[in-house]
C-alpha positions as CSV (number, residue, x, y, z in Angstrom):
1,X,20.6,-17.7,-11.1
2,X,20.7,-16.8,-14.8
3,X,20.3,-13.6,-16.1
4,X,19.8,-13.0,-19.6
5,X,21.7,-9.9,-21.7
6,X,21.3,-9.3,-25.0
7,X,22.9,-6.6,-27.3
8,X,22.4,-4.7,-30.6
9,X,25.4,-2.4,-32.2
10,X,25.9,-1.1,-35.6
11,X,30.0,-1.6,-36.2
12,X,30.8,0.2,-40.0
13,X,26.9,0.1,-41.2
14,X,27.0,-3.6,-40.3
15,X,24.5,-4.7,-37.1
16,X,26.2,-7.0,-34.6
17,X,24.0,-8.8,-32.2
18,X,25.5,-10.2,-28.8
19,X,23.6,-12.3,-26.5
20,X,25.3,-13.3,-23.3
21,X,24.5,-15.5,-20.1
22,X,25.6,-14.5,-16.2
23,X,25.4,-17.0,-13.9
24,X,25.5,-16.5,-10.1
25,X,26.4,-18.8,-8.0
26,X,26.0,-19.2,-3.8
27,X,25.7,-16.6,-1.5
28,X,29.3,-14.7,-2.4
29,X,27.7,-14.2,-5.7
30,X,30.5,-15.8,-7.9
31,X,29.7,-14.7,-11.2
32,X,30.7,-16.6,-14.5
33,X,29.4,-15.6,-18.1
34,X,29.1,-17.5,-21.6
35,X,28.2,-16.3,-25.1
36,X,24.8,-17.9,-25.9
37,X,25.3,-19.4,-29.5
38,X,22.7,-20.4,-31.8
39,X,23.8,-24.0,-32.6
40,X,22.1,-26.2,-30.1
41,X,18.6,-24.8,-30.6
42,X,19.0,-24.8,-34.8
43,X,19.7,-28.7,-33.8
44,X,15.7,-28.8,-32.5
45,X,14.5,-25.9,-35.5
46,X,16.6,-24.0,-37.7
47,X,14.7,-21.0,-38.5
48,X,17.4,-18.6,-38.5
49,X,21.1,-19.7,-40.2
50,X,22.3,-15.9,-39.6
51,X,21.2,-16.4,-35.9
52,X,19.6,-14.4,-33.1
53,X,18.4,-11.0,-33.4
54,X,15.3,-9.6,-31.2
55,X,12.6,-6.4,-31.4
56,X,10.3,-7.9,-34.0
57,X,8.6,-11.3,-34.6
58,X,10.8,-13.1,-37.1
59,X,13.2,-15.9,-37.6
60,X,16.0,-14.5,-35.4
61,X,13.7,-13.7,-32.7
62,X,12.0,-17.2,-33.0
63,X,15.7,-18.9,-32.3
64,X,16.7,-16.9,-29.8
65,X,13.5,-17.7,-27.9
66,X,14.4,-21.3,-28.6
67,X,17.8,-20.7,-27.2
68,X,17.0,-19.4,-24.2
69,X,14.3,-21.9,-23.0
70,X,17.2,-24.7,-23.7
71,X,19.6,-23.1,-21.7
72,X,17.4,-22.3,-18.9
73,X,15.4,-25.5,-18.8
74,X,17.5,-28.1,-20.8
75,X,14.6,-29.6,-21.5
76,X,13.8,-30.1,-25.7
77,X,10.3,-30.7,-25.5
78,X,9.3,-28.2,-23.0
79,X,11.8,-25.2,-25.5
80,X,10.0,-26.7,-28.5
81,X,6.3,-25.8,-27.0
82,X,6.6,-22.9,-25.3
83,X,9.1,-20.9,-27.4
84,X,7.1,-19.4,-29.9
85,X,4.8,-17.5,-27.5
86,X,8.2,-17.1,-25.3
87,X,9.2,-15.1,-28.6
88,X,6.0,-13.1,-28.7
89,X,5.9,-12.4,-25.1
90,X,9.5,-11.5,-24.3
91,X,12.1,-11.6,-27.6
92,X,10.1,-9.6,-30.2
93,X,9.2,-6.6,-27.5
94,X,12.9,-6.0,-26.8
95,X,15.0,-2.9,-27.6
96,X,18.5,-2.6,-28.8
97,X,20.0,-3.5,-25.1
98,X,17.7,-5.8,-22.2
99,X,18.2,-8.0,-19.5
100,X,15.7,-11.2,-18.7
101,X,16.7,-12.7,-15.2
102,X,15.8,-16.7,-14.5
103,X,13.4,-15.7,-12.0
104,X,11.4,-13.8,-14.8
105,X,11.3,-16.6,-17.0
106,X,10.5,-19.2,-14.8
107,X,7.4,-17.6,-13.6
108,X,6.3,-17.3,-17.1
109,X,6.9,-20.8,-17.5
110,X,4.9,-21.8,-14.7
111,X,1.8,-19.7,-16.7
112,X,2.1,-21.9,-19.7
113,X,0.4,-24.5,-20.5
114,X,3.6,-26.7,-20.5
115,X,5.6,-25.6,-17.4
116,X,8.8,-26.1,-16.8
């Protein structure tokens, strides 16, 4: 399973955004993590060069939502149809720190029109 954890800080007046994905594995819950980066979803749409950023419904929100339905799913054309109303749904309701688990998302998914 996949849980989703995303970040906001403000380092010397700049803001620093991390998003980053823990994966569980079998029943001793071996646990690995990754940063989630931007680059494979700006491949499909690049709406945001400076990359994620969540709370709002803009560019950054839009390509994190993108992100994470590739990551999940790794399916293009299912990301590329649901993400926008992923975005409004999830991404631009978020505060400065959240968590999304697989489970969460999947079930959304399975709402759409589109599901995974």
């Amino acid at each position: 399973m996949k849980i989703y954890h995303g970040e906001r800080q403000s380092l010397s007046g700049r803001q620093r955004v991390d998003v980053e994905v823990i994966e569980l594995k079998g029943d001793k819950v071996e646990k690995s993590c990754y940063e989630l980066e931007p680059k494979d979803s700006q491949k499909l749409y690049n709406h945001s060069p400076d990359g994620f950023n969540w709370g709002y419904s803009g560019s950054g929100p839009a390509q994190l939502a993108l992100a994470m339905l590739l990551d999940l799913t790794g399916n293009e054309e299912l990301s590329r149809v649901n993400y926008q109303q992923f975005k409004a749904c999830f991404i631009a309701n978020f505060s400065d720190r959240w968590f999304l688990t697989e489970p969460e998302i999947r079930t959304w998914l399975e709402k759409q029109e589109v599901p995974a």
